[in-house]
Chimera marker file (.cmm) of the C-alpha trace (Angstrom):
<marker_set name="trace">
<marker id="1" x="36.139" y="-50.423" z="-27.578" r="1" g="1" b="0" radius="0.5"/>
<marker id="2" x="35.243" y="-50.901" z="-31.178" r="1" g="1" b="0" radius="0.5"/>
<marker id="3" x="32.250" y="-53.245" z="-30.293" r="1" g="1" b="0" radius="0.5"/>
<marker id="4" x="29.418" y="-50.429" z="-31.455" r="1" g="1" b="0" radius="0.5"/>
<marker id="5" x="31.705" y="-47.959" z="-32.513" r="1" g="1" b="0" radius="0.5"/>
<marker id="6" x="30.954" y="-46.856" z="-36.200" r="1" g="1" b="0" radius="0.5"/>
<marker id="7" x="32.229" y="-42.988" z="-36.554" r="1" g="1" b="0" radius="0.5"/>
<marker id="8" x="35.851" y="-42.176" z="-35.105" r="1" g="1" b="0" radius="0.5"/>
<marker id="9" x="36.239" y="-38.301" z="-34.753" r="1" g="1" b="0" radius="0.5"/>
<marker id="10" x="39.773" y="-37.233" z="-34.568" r="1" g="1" b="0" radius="0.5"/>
<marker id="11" x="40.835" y="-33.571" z="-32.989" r="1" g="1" b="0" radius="0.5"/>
<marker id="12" x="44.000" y="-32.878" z="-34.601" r="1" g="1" b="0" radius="0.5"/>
<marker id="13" x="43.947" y="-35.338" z="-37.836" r="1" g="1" b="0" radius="0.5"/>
<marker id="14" x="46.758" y="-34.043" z="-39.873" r="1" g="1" b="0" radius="0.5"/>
<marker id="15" x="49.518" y="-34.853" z="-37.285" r="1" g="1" b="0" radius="0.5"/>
<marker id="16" x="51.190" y="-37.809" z="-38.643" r="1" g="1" b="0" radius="0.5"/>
<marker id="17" x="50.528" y="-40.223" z="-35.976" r="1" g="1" b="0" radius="0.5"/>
<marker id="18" x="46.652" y="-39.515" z="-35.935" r="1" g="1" b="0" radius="0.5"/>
<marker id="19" x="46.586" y="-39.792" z="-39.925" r="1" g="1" b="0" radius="0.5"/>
<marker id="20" x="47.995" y="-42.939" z="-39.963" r="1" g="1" b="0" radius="0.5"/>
<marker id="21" x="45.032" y="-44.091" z="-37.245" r="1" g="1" b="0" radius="0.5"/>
<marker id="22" x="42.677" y="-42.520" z="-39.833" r="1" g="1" b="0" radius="0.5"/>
<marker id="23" x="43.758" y="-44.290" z="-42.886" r="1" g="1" b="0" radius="0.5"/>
<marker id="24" x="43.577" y="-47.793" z="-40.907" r="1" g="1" b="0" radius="0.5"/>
<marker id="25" x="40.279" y="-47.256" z="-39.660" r="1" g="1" b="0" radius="0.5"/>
<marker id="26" x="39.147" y="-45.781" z="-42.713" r="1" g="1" b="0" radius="0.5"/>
<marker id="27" x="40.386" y="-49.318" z="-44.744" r="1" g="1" b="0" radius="0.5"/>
<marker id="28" x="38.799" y="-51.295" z="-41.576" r="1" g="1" b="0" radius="0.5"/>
<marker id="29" x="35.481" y="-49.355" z="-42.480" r="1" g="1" b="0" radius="0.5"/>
<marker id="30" x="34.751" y="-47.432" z="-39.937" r="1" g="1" b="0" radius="0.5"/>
<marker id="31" x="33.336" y="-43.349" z="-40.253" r="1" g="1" b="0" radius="0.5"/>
<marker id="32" x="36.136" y="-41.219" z="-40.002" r="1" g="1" b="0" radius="0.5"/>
<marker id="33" x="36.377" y="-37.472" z="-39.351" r="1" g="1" b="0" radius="0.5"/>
<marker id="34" x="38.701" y="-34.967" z="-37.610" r="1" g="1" b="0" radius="0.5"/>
<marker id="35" x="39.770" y="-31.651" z="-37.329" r="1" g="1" b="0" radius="0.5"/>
<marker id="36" x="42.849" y="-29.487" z="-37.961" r="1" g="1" b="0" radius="0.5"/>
<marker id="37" x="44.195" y="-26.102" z="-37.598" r="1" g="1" b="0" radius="0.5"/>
<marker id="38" x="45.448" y="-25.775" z="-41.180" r="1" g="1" b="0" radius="0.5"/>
<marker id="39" x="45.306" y="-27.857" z="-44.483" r="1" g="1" b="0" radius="0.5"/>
<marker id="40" x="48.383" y="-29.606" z="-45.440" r="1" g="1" b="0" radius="0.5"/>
<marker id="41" x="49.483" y="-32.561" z="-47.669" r="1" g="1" b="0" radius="0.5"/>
<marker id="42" x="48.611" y="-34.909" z="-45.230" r="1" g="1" b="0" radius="0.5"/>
<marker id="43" x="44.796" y="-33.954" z="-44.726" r="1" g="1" b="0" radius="0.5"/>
<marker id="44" x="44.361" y="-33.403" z="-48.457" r="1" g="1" b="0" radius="0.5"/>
<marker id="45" x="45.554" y="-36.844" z="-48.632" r="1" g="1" b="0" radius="0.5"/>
<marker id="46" x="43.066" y="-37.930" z="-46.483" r="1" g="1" b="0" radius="0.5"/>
<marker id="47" x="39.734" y="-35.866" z="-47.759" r="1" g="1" b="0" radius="0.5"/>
<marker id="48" x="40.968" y="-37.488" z="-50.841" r="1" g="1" b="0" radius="0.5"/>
<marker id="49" x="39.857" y="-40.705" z="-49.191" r="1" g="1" b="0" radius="0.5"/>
<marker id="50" x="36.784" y="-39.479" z="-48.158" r="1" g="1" b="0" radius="0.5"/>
<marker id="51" x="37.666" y="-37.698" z="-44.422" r="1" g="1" b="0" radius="0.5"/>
<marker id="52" x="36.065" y="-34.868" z="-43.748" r="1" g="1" b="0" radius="0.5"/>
<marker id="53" x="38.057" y="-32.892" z="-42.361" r="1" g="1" b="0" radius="0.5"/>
<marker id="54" x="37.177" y="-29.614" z="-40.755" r="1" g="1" b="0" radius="0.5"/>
<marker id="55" x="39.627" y="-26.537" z="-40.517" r="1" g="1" b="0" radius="0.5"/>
<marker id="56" x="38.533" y="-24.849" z="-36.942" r="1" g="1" b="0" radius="0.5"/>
<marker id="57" x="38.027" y="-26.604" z="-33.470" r="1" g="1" b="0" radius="0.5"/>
<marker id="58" x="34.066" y="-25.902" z="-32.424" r="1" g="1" b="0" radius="0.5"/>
<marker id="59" x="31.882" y="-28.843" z="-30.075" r="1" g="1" b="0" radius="0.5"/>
<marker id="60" x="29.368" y="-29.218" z="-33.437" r="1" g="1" b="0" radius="0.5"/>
<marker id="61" x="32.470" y="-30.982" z="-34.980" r="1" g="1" b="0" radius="0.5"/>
<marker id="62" x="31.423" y="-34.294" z="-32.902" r="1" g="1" b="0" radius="0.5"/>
<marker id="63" x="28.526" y="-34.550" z="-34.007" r="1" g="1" b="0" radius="0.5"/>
<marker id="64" x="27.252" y="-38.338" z="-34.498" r="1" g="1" b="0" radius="0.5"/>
<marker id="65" x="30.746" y="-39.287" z="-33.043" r="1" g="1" b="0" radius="0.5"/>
<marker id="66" x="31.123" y="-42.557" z="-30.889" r="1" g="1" b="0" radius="0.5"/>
<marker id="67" x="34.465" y="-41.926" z="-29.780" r="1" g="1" b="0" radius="0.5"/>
<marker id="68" x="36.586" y="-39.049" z="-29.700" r="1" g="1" b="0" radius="0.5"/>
<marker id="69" x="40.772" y="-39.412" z="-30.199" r="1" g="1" b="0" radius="0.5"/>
<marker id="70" x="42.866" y="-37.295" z="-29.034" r="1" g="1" b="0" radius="0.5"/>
<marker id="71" x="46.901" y="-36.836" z="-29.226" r="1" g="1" b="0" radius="0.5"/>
<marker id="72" x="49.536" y="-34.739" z="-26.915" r="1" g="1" b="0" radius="0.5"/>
<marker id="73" x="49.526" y="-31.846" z="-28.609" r="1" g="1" b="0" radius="0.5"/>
<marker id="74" x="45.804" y="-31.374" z="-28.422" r="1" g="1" b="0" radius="0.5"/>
<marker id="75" x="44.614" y="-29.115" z="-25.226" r="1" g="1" b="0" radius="0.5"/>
<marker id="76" x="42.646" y="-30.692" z="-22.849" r="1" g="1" b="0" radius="0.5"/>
<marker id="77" x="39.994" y="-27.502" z="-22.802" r="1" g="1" b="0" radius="0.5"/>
<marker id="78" x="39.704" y="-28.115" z="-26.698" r="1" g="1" b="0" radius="0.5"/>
<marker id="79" x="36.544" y="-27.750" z="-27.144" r="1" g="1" b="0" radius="0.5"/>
<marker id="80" x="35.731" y="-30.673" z="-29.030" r="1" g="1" b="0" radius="0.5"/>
<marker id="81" x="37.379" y="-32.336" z="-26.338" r="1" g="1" b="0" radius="0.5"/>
<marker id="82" x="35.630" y="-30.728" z="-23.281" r="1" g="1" b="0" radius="0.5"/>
<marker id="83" x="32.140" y="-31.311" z="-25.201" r="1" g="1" b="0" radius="0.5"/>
<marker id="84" x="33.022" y="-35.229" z="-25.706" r="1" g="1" b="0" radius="0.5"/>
<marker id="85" x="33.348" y="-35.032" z="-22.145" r="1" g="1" b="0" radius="0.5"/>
<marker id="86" x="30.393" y="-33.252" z="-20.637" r="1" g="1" b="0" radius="0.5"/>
<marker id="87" x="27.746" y="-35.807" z="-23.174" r="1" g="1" b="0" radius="0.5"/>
<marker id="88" x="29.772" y="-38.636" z="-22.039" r="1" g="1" b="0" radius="0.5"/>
<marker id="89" x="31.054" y="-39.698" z="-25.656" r="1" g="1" b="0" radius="0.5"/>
<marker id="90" x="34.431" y="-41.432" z="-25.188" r="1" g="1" b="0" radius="0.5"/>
<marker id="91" x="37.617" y="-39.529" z="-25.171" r="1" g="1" b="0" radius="0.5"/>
<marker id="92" x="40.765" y="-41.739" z="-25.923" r="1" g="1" b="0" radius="0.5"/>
<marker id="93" x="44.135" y="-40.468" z="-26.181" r="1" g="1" b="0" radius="0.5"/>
<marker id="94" x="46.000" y="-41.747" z="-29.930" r="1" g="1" b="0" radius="0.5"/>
<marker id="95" x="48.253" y="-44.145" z="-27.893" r="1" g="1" b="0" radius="0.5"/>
<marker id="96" x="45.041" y="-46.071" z="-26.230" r="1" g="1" b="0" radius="0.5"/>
<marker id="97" x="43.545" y="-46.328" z="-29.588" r="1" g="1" b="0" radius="0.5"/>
<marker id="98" x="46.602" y="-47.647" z="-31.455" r="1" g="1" b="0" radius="0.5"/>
<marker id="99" x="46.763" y="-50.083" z="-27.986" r="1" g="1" b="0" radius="0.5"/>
<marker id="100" x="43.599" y="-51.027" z="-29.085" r="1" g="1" b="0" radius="0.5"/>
<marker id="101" x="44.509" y="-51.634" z="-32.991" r="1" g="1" b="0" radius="0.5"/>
<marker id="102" x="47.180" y="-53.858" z="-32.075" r="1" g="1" b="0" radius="0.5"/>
<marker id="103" x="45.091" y="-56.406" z="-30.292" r="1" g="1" b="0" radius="0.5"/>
<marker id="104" x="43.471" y="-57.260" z="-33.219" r="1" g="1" b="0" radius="0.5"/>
<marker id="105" x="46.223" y="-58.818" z="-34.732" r="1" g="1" b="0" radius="0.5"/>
<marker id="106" x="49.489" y="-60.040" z="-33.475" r="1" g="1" b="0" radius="0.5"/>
<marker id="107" x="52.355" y="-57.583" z="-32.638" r="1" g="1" b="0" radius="0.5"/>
<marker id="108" x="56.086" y="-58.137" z="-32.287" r="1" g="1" b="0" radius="0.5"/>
<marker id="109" x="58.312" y="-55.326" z="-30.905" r="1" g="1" b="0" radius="0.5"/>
<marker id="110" x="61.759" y="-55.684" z="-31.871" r="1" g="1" b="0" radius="0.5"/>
<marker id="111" x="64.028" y="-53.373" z="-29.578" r="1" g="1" b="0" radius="0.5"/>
<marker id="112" x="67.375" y="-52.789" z="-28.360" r="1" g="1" b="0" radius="0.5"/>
<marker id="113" x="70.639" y="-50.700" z="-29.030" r="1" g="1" b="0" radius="0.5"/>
<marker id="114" x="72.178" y="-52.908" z="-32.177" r="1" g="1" b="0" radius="0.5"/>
<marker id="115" x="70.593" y="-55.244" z="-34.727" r="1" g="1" b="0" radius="0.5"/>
<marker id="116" x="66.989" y="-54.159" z="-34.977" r="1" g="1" b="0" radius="0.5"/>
<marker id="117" x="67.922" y="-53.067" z="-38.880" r="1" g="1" b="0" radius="0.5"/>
<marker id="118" x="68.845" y="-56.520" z="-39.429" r="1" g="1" b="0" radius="0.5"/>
<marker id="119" x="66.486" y="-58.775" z="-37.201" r="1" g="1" b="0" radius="0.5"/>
<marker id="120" x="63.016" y="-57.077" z="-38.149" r="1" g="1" b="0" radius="0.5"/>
<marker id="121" x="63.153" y="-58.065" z="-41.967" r="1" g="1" b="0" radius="0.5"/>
<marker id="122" x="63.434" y="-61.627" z="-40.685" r="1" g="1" b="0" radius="0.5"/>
<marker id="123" x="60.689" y="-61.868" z="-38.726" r="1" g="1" b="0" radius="0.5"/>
<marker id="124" x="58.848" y="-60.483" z="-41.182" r="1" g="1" b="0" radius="0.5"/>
<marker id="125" x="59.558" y="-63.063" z="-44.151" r="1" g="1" b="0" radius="0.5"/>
<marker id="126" x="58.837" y="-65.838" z="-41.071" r="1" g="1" b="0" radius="0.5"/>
<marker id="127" x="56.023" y="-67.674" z="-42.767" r="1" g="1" b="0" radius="0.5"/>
<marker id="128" x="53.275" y="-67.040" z="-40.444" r="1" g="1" b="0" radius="0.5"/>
<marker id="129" x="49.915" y="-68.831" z="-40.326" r="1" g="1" b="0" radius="0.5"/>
<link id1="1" id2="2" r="1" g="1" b="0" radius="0.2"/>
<link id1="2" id2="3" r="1" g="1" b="0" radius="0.2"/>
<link id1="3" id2="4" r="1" g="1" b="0" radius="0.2"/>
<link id1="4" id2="5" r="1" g="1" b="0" radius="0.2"/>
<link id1="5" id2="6" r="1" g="1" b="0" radius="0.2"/>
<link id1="6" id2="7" r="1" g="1" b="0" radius="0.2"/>
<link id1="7" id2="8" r="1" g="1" b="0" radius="0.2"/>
<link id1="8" id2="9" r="1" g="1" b="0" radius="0.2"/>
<link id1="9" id2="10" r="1" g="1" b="0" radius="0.2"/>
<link id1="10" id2="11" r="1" g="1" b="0" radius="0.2"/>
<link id1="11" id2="12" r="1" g="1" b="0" radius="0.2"/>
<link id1="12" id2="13" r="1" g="1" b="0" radius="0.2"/>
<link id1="13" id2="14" r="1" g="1" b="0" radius="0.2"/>
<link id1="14" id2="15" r="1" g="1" b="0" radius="0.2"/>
<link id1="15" id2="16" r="1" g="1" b="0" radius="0.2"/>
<link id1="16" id2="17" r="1" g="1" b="0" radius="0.2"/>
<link id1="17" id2="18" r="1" g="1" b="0" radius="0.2"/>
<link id1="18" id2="19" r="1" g="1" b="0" radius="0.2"/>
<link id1="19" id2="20" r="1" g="1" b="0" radius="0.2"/>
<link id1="20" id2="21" r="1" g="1" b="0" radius="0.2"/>
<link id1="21" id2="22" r="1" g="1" b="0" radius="0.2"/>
<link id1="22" id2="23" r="1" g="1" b="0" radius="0.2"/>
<link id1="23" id2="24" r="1" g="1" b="0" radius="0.2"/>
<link id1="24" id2="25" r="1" g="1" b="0" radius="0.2"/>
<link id1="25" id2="26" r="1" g="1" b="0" radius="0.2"/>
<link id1="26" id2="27" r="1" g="1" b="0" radius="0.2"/>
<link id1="27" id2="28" r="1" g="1" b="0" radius="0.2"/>
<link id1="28" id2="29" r="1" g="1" b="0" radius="0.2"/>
<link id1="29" id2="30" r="1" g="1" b="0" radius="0.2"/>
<link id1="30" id2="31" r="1" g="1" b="0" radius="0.2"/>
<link id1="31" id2="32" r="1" g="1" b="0" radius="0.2"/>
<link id1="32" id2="33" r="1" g="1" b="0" radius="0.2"/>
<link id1="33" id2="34" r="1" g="1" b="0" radius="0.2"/>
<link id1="34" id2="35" r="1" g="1" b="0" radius="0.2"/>
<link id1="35" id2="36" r="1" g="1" b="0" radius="0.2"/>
<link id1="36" id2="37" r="1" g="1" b="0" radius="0.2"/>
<link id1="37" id2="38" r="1" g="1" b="0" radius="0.2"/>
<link id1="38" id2="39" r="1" g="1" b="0" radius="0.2"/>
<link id1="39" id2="40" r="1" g="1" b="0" radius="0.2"/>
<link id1="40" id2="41" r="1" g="1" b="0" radius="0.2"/>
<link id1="41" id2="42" r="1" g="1" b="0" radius="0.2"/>
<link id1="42" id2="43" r="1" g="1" b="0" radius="0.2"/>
<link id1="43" id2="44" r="1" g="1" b="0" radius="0.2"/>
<link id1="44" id2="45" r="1" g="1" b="0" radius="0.2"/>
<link id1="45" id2="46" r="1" g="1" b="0" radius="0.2"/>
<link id1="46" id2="47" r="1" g="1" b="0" radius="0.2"/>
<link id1="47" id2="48" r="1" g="1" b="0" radius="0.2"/>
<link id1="48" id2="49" r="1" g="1" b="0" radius="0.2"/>
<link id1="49" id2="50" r="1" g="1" b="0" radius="0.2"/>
<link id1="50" id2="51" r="1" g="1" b="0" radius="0.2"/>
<link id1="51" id2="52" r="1" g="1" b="0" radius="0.2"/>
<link id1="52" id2="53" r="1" g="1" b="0" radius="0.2"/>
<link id1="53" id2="54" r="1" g="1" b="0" radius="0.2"/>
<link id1="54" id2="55" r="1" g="1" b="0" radius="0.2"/>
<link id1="55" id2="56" r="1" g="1" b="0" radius="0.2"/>
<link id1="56" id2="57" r="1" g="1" b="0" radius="0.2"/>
<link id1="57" id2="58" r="1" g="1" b="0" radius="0.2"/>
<link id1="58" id2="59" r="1" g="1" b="0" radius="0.2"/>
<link id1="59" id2="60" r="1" g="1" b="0" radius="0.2"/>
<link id1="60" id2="61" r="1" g="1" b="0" radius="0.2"/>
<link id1="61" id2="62" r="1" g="1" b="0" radius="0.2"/>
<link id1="62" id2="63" r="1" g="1" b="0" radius="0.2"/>
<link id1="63" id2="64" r="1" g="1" b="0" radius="0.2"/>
<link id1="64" id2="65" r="1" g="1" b="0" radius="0.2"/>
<link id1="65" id2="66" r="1" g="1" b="0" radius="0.2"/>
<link id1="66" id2="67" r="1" g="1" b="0" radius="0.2"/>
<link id1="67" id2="68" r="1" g="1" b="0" radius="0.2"/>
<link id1="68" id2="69" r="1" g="1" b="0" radius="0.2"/>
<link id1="69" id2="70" r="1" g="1" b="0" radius="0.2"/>
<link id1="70" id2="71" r="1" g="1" b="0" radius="0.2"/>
<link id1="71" id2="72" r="1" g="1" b="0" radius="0.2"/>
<link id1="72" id2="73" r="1" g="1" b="0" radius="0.2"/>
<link id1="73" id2="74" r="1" g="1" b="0" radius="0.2"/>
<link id1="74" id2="75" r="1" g="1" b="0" radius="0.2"/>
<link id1="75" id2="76" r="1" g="1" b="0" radius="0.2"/>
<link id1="76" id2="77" r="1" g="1" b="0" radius="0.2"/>
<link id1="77" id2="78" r="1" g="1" b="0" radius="0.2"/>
<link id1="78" id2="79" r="1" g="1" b="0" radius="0.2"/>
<link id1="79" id2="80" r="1" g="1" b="0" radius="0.2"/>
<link id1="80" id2="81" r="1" g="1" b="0" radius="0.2"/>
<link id1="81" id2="82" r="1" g="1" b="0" radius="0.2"/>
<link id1="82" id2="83" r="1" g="1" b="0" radius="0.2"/>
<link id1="83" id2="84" r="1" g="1" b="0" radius="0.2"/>
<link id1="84" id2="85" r="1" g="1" b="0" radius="0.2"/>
<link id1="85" id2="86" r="1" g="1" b="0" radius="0.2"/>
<link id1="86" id2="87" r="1" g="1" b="0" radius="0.2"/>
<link id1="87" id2="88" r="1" g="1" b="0" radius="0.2"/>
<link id1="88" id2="89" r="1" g="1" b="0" radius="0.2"/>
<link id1="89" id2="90" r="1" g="1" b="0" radius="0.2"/>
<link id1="90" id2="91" r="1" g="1" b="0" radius="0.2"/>
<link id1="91" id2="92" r="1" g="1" b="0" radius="0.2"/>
<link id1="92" id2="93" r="1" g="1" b="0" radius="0.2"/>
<link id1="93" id2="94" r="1" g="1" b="0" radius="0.2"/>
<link id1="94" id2="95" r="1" g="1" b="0" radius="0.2"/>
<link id1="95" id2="96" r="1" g="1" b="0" radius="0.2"/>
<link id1="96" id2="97" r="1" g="1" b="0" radius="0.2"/>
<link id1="97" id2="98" r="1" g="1" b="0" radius="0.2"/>
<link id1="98" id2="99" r="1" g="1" b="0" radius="0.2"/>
<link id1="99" id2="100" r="1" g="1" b="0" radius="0.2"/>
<link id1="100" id2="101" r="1" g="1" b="0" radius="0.2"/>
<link id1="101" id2="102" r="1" g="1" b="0" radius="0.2"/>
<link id1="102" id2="103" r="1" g="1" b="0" radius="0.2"/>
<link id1="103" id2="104" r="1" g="1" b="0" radius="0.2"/>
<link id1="104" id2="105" r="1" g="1" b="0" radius="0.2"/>
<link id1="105" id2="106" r="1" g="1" b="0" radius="0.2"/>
<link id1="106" id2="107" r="1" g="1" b="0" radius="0.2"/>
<link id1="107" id2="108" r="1" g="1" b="0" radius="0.2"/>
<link id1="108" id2="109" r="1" g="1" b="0" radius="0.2"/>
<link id1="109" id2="110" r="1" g="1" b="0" radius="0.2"/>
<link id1="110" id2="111" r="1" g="1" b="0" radius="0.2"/>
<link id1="111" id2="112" r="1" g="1" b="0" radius="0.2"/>
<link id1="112" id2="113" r="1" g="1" b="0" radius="0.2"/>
<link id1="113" id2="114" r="1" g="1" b="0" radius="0.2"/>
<link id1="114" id2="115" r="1" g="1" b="0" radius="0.2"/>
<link id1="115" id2="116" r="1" g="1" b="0" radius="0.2"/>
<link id1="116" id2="117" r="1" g="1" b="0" radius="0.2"/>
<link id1="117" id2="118" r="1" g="1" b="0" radius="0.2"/>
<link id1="118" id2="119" r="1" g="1" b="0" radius="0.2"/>
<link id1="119" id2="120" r="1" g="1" b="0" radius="0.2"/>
<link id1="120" id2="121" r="1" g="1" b="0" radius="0.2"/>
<link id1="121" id2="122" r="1" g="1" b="0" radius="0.2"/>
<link id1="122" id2="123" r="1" g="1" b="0" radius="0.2"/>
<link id1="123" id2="124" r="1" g="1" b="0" radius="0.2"/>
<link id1="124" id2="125" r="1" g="1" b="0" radius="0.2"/>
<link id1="125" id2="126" r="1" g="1" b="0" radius="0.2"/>
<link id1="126" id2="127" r="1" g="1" b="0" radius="0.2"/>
<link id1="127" id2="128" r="1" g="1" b="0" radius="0.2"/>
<link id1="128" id2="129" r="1" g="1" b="0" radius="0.2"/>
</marker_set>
């Protein structure tokens, strides 16, 4: 996915999920830029990195996008969305994207009822190579 990919447009950037996406392909060096309904802490956070951000949903917001991210909460006849769509620029949901982020580097999922408290700070101070 990322092969020719340069700018990332998110619709919906100040959710907390999608920010965090941002801010890791924003330190990876990538274009980033999204949309939101409303300012918050979050997105002035962000703009403070250098997002734009804009506050209203309209298809010009793509412009000069390669890939278009998406989460839940988004409507699927958003049109930034629909307009990704119908000039065939790539539409991922957030959970395809962060699928894609994690094969970059190695991931360990530590899971289960009791113990994850205790067994995730270890694997972390594991002296990896």
């Amino acid at each position: 996915m990322f092969g020719k990919t340069e700018h990332i447009h998110f619709v919906g950037i100040g959710g907390i999920g999608m920010s965090g996406l941002a801010i890791i392909l924003r330190n990876i060096k990538f274009k980033v830029s999204g949309t939101d309904i409303q300012r918050s802490e979050i997105t002035r956070g962000l703009e403070k990195m250098g997002i734009k951000i804009t506050y209203c949903h309209g298809k010009e917001n793509i412009s000069g996008a390669d890939v278009v991210v998406f989460s839940t909460a988004i409507k699927q006849d958003n049109p930034e969305v629909a307009e990704a769509r119908r000039i065939n620029i790539p539409v991922i949901h957030r959970g395809e994207l962060l699928a894609e982020l994690t094969r970059m580097k190695i991931a360990i999922c530590v899971s289960g009822t009791h113990g994850k408290t205790t067994s995730a700070p270890e694997i972390f101070s594991f002296p990896w190579q």
